[in-house]
N, C-alpha and C positions, 0 to 999 in steps of 0.2 A: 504493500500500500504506500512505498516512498514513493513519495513523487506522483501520486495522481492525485486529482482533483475534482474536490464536491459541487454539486450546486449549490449548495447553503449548509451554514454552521446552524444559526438557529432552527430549534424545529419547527416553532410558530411561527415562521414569515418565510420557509424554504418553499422552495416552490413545488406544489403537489405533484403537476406532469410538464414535461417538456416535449414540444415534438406539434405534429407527427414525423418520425424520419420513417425509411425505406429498411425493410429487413433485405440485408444483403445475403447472409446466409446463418446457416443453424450448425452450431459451433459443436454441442449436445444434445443429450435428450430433454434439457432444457432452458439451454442457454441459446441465443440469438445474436448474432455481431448487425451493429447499424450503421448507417450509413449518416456520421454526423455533420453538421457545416464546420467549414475552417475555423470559427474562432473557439469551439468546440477541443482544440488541439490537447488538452491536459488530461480530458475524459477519457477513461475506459468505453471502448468502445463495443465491450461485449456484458450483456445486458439477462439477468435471469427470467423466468417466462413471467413471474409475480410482481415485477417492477414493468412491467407492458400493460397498455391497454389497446384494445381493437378499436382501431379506425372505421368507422363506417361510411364507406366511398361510393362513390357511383364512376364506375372505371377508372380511368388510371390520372389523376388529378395529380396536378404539381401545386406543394402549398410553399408560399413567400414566406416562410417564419423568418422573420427580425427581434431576435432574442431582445430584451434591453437589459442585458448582462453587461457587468464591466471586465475590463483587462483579465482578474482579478477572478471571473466567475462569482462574483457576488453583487444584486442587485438592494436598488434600494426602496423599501415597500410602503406605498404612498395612498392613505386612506381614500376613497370614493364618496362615500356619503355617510348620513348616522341613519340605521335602518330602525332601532327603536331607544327609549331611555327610560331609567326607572332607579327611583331612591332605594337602597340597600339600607335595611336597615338594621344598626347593630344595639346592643343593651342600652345604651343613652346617646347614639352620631346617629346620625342618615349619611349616607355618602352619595351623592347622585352619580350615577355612572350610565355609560350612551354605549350605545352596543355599534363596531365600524365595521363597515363592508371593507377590505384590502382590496389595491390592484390585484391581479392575477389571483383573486383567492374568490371561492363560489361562497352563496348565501351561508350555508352551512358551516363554514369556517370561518364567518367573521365573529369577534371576542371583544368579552365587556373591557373598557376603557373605564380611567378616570374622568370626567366630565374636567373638572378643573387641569390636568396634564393635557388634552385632547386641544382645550381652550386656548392652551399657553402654547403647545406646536401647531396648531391646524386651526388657526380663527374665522378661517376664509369658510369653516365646512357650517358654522353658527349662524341662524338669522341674526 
């Protein structure tokens, strides 16, 4: 494992799926080598069947993916909107806290926030 390279350290902001690439060939019984873009060069390029998921295509489609990875393979994860908010409340605080949609992350994985931290980096997302 010297010398190759992650998509993401954190595991709350790593990014779920990358892709879709081209399965170039079947290495095992079930292992897959892909076919990745150049800035891609640090990646293992052979990939277990449980880390894949099925593309579902209507024949033989070429997709434009434009990663926004840096140098580095590591991007940086930039809230969308506040999907709901609701005071927490603890033996004598309320803590108000706003639930965020991330880029590149689905409904389902977006997580409660601080209301007041959320406020201080992202004021732009607040009426």
């Amino acid at each position: 494992m010297i010398g190759v390279k992650r998509f993401g350290k954190n595991r709350k902001l790593e990014l779920r799926y990358v892709g879709p690439f081209m399965i170039v060939e079947r290495v095992g019984v079930s292992s897959y080598r892909l076919e990745l873009p150049a800035n891609f060069t640090g990646v293992h390029d052979v990939f277990h069947i449980s880390q894949l998921r099925k593309c579902v295509q209507s024949g033989r489609q070429v997709f434009d993916f434009v990663p926004q990875l840096e140098l580095n393979l590591s991007y940086v994860e930039v809230p969308v909107r506040i999907l709901d908010a609701q005071d927490r409340v603890l033996r004598r605080k309320t803590i108000p806290m706003v639930k965020i949609l991330w880029r590149n992350q689905d409904v389902e994985s977006a997580t409660w926030e601080l209301e007041s931290a959320m406020r201080k980096a992202y004021p732009h997302l607040f009426p």
